[in-house]
N, C-alpha and C positions, 0 to 999 in steps of 0.2 A: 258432152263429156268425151267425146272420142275424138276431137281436134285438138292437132298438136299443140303444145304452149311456144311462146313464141321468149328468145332469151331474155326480154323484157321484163314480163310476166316473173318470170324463174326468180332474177335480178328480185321484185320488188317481194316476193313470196319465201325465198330463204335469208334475205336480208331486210327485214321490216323497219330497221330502223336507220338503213342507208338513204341519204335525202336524194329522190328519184320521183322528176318533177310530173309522170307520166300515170302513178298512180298513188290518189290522195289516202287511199286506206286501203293496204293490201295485209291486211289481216283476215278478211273477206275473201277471200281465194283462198286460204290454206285448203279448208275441207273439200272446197270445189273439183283442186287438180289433187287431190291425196297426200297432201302434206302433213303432218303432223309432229310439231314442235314436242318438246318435253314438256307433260303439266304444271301449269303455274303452283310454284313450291316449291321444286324440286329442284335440282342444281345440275345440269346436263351438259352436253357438247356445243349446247349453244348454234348448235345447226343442225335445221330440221329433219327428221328423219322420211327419206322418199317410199310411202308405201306401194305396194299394185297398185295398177293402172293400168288403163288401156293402152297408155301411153309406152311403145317396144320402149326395152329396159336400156337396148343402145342409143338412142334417143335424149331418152333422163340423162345417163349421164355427158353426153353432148352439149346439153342443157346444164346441166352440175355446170362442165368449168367453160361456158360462154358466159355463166353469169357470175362466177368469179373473178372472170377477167373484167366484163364492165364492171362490176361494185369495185373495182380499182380501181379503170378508167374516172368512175366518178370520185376515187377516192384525191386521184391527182390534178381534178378539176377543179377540186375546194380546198388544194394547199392555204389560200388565203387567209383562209379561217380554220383550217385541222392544227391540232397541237400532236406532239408524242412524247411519252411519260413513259420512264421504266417504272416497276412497282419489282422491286425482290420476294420471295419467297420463303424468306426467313435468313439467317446470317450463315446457314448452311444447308439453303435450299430443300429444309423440310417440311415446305408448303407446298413447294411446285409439282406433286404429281396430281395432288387434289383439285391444285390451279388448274391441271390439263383436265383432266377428269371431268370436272364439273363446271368445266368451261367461266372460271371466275377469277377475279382476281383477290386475295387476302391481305390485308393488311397487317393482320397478327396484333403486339399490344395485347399482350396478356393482362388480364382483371379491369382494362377499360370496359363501360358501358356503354352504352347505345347512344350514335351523338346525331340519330334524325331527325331531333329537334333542334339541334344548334346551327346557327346563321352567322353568326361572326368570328372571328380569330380569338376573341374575348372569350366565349361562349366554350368554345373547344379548348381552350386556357383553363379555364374553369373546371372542366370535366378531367384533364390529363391531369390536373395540382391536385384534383380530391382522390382522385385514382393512384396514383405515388407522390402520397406526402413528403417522402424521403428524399425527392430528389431536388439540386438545385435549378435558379433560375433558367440557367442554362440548360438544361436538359428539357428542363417543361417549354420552355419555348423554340427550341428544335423541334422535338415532337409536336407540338402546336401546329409549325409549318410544316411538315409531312402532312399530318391528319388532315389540315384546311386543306391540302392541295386533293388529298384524295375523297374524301368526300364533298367538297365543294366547285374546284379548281378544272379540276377534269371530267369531260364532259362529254354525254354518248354520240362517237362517232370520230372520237380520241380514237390515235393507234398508241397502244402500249406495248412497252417490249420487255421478254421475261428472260433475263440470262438463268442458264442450267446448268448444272453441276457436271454435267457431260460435255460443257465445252460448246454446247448447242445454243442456239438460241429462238426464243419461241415470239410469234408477232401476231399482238390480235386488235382486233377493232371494238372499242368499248361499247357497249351494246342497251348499260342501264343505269340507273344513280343507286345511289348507295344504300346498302341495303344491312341490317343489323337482326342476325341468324339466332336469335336466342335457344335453339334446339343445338346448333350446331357447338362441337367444342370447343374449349374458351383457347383463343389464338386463332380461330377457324371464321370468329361471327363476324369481322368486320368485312364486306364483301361489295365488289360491284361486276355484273355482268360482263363478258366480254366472249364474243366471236372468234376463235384463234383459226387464223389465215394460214399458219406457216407454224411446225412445231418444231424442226430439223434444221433451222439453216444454222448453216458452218459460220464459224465467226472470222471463219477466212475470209467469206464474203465481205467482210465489214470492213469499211478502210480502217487503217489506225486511227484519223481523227475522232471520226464518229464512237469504237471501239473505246475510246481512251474519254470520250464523255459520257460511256456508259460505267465506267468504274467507279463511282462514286461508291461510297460508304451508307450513303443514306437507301433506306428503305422504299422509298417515295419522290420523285424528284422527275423535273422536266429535263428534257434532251431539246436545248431550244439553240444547241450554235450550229454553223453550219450546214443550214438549210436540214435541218434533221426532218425534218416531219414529212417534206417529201423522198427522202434519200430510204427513208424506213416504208415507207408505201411503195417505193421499187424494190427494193428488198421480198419486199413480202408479196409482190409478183411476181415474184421468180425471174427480176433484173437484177444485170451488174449494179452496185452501187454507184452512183453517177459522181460521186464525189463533191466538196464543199463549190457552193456556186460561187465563179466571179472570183475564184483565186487561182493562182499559179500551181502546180501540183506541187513544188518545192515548200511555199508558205506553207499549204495543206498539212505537210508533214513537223511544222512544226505546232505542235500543238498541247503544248505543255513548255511552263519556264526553264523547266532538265534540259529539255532536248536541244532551246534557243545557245544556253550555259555550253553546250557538250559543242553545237555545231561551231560557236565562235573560237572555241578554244580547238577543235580542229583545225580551222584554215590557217592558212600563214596569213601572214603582216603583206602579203600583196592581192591576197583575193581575200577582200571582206566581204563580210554577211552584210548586203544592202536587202531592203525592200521597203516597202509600202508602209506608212503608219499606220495604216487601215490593218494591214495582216501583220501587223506589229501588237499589237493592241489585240491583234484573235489572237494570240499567243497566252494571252491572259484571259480570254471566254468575252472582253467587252468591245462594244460598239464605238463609243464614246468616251470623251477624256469626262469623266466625273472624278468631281477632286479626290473623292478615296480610291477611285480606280488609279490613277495618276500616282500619288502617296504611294498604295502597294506596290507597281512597278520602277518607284524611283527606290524603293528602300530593295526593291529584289535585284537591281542593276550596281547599286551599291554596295549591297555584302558580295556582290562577286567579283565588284570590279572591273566594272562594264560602263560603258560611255555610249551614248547615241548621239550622233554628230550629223545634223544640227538637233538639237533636242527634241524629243520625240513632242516635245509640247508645244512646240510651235509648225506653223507649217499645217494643208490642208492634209485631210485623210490619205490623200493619194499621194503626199510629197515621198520623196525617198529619204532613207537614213541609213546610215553605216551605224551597225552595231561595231566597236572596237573593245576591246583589253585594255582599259586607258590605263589601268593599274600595273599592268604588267611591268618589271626590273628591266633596267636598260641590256642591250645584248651587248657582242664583244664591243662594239663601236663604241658605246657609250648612251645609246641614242634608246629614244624610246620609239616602239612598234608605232605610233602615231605621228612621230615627227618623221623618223626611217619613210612611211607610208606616204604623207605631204608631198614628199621631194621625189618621189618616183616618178621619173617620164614613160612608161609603161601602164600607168592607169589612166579610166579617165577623168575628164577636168572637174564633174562631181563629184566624184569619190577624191581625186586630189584633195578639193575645196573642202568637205568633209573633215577630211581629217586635219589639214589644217584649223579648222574651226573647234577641233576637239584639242589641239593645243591650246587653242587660248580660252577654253574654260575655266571657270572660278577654279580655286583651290576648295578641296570639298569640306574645308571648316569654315568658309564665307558663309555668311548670312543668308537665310534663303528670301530670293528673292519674291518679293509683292508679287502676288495671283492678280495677271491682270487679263485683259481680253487683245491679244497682241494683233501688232499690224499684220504680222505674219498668216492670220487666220481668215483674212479672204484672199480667196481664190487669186482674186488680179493684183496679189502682192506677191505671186508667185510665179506670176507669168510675163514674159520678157516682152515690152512693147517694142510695139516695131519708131526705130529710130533714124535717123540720120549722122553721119557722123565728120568733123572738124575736117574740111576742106572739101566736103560735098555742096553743090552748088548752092544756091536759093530756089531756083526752080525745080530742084529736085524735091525739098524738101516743100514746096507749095502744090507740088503735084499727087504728093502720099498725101495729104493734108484733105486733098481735094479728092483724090479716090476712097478714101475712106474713112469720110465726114468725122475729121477728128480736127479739134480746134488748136493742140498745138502738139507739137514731135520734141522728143529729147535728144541734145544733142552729146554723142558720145565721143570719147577720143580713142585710139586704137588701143587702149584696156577693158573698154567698155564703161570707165568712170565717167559719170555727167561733168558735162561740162557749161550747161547752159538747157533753156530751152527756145524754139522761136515757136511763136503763135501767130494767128492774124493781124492782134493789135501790136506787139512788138515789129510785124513786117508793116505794117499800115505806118510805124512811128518813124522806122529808118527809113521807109521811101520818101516819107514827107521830109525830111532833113537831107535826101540822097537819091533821087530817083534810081540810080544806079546802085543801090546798096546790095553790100553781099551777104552772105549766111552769117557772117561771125559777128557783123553790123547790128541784124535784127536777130541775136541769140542776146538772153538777157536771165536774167541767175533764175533756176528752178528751184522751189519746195524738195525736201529730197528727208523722207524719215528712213532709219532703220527698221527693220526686220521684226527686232525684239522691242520696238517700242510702245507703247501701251495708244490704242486708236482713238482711242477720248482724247487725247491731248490735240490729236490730228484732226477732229472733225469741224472744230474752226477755220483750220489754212485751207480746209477742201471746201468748206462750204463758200469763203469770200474767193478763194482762187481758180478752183473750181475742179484741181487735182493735186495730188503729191505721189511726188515720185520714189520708188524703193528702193533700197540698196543691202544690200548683205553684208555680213562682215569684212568683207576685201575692198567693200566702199564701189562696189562694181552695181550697177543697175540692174535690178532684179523683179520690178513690177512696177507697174500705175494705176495707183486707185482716184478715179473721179466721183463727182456727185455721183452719177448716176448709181456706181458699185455701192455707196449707204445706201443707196437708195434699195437697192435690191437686196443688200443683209439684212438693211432694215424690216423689210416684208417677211425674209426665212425667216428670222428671229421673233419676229412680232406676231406671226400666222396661227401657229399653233394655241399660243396664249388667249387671242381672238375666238378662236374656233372652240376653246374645253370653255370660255369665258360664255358662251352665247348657248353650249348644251348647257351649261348650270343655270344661268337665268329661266333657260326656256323650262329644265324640269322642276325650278322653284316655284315655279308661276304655273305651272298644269297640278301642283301638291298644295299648293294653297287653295288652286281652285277647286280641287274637286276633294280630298279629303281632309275629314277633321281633324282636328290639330291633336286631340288623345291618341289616335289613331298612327297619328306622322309621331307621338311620343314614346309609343310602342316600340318602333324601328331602332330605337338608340339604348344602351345599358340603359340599367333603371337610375346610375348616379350620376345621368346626365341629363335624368328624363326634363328634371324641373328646372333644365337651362334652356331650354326650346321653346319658344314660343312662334317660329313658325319655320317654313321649312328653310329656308336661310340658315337655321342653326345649326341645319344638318351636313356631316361630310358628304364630299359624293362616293363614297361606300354606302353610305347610309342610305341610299336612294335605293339598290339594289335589294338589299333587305327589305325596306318598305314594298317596292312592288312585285315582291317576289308571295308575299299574300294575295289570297285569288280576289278576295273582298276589294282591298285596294285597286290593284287591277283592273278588276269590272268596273271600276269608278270612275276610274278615263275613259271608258268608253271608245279603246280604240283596237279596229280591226285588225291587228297586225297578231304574229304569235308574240307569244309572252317569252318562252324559253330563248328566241332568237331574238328580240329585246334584250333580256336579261344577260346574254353572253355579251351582244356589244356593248353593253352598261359596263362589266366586267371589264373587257378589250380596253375601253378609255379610259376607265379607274388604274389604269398599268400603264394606259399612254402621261396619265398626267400625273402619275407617279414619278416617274424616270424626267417630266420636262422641270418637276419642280428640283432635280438634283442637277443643277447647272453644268454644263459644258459647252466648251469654244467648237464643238462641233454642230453642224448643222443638224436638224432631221428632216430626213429624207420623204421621200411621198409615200414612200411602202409604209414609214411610219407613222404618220401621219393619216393612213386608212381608216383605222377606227371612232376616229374625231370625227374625218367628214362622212363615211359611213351614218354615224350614229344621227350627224348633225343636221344631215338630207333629210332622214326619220323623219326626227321630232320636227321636223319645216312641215313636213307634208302630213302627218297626221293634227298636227295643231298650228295651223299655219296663220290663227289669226293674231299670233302673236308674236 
């Protein structure tokens, strides 16, 4: 008893439920070093209070914040898998002193009842429609999605952020599931534990993006752009805001469709707003072109009369674009800001090319055109291959060839328009007819698609020719896609689908195995019970519910935790959510974690299948 604690120890004794691989149950040590939490019931600070001790009092709290600062350190070692969720405090934050107080979070919902029984979206649907009959569809299933996310969705060890009516803002680490207070007052009982790190910080702190995604209206809601979940875990150690990952500070700040609207109609017609489709697309909170994502930004560019040149829908994430005014009235000249803009020898030849290209868009009562999957959308139809160009030797062009093992070059003329290409067998044909032949001899007509052409058309010429070569609007050479580039879209595109394809078999076939089929009927509403006959019938939501009962569970007989199961069951029920809403855009490996994660799992605990 009279040897000091070491910050470890502290670490896993005022924060029980931070994952700290060093000790398996540190519940066990409360009474030992004199700690002693608030009794189970009651509603407290959620951190434990330091009784006497042997242990000098300067000591303890030395110990206090070394082990506030590791349960950070470990907070920003499991970004991977931390989320961060605001929860408000009522529509005029008269929850949030109770929230401080009693170290919890409320969700209010006056004259709902207890929803610790419900497991589905269905189920909490049910409960919110018999609780306010009066209201429509619409309202019950808003609140629906609030309720699910905070009783089911968020999860201990979640950071949540509580804005204050003081302009402050408060950051804690969720600490327990969801908990339904019937003693407590009605508005007060819907409740989940949580640890508050930080009750004071300034919202100065907070950059405007992250700021400006905490404003929501809703009650309930995740803070998921932006790299938020570590940006709020610096925060709440008493760091700068590190700011949104992997973008320019400038994108950063635009982060809302006002701000994108206010910044173009600032500049003039000689310095456009260019960037990134990638920080074009955060403008609007999405990832990915999914066709309603796409739709809301084309109808939001349209009521203002905004153009993106070359269309933001074609082109990889990282291509550039010019936001223009296409709409804007001619000036003295006569001319409009995008043709005026074309003809400028002061910009450069993208942004020229740009706006040129934004003159010759349809007129906006044309027909819209076919959703197709464009040439434009791989990579090597956006990148310039290396060429040879109309009066360069044969030997030059035999010796690129030869340095890097490429089977034929395109030949450009001083515009950069194709004009040909030579290959091995084209120089193989002119020596045989000319042992002396020169480049223009063995150059022989190339494959050549546009930009905006749809690639299904194109994977015939590439498959017997063996590439096609790209061009852009100015008919200028702008990429070369070979076999090999299907070859490798074909694997991004195909991976994912493989991967969620071989977790559902594998957990079809460990629920057929081991539990009975009444059992696997349980897991689904009841007016869909008697369409199940085995687990094949089930969505994969439907999985989670099932083994989220201990009986089921024990049934697999497998050593692993159940709760860290259950979250990445969750994690990939969102990944193959979003893969079944199609986009020309790739996903990426970060995204892609919870598949293979999940998919390692199920290998290795049931690996004979």
């Amino acid at each position: 008893m009279g040897q000091h604690r070491c910050p470890a120890a502290s670490l896993a004794l005022s924060y029980p439920h931070a994952r700290v691989a060093t000790f398996t149950r540190p519940h066990c040590f409360r009474s030992v070093y004199g700690l002693h939490p608030e009794p189970d019931g009651q509603l407290g600070s959620g951190i434990p209070r330091l009784s006497s001790g042997p242990t000098p009092e300067e000591v303890d709290r030395l110990i206090a914040v070394g082990s506030r600062h590791l349960i950070m350190r470990q907070i920003l070692t499991e970004k991977s898998s931390m989320r961060s969720w605001v929860v408000r405090a009522g529509e005029n934050g008269e929850r949030e002193q109770a929230a401080l107080d009693d170290g919890v979070l409320l969700a209010g919902w006056l004259g709902l009842g207890d929803l610790s029984d419900t497991t589905t979206r269905d189920d909490i649907r049910a409960s919110v429609a018999a609780a306010y009959p009066d209201e429509g569809p619409y309202t019950v299933g808003n609140w629906t999605g609030q309720l699910y996310r905070f009783v089911h969705e968020i999860q201990a060890g979640d950071l949540v952020v509580l804005p204050l009516k003081s302009l402050l803002v408060a950051i804690g680490r969720v600490s327990g599931d969801y908990e339904y207070r019937t003693a407590a007052a009605d508005g007060m009982r819907h409740v989940r534990r949580v640890e508050w790190l930080v009750t004071d910080l300034d919202r100065q702190a907070v950059q405007s993006d992250l700021l400006d995604s905490m404003g929501s209206l809703l009650t309930v809601f995740e803070l998921s752009r932006f790299g938020a979940a570590e940006r709020v875990a610096a925060l709440a150690d008493g760091k700068p805001d590190p700011g949104r990952p992997d973008a320019d500070e400038f994108a950063a700040t635009l982060t809302e469709p006002a701000k994108l609207y206010e910044e173009v109609r600032r500049r003039s017609a000689d310095e456009p707003l260019t960037l990134s489709i990638r920080d074009f697309l955060g403008v609007w909170g999405v990832q990915r072109r999914y066709p309603a994502a796409t739709e809301q930004i084309k109808n939001g560019l349209e009521a203002r009369g905004l153009v993106t040149v070359p269309p933001f829908t074609e082109g990889t994430l990282d291509s550039q674009i010019a936001v223009l005014a296409g709409g804007a009235e001619p000036d003295e000249s006569g001319t409009s800001a995008v043709t005026r803009l074309s003809g400028s020898t002061g910009l450069s030849a993208a942004v020229q090319s740009a706006a040129h290209a934004a003159g010759q868009l349809p007129d906006e009562e044309a027909d819209v055109q076919t959703v197709a999957y464009r040439v434009s959308n791989l990579e090597s139809a956006n990148r310039m291959p290396e060429s040879v160009q109309v009066g360069d030797s044969l030997g030059t062009a035999m010796t690129i060839m030869v340095l890097r093992g490429y089977g034929q070059l395109p030949v450009l003329d001083a515009d950069g328009r194709l004009r040909g290409v030579v290959s091995w067998e084209s120089i193989g044909r002119a020596r045989m007819a000319d042992p002396g032949a020169d480049l223009q001899a063995a150059t022989v007509r190339g494959q050549e698609a546009d930009r905006s052409d749809d690639l299904l058309d194109w994977i015939g010429t590439i498959q017997q020719s063996g590439y096609v070569l790209v061009r852009d609007h100015d008919h200028k050479v702008c990429g070369l896609i070979t076999a090999s580039d299907l070859t490798v879209q074909f694997g991004t595109r195909v991976r994912p689908f493989v991967l969620v394809e071989e977790i559902e078999q594998r957990l079809r076939r460990v629920v057929d195995r081991c539990i009975p089929l009444d059992r696997i009927k349980a897991a689904v509403p009841r007016g869909r019970a008697a369409q199940v006959n085995s687990a094949a019938n089930l969505t994969f939501g439907a999985y989670g519910h099932l083994l989220k009962t201990p009986e089921n569970w024990a049934a697999l007989g497998w050593a692993i935790d159940q709760q860290h199961f259950l979250a990445a069951l969750e994690d990939c029920r969102r990944f193959r959510n979003g893969l079944m809403h199609f986009s020309p855009d790739p996903v990426t490996d970060d995204q892609l974690l919870p598949a293979q994660g999940l998919l390692e799992l199920l290998r290795s605990v049931d690996p004979q299948i």
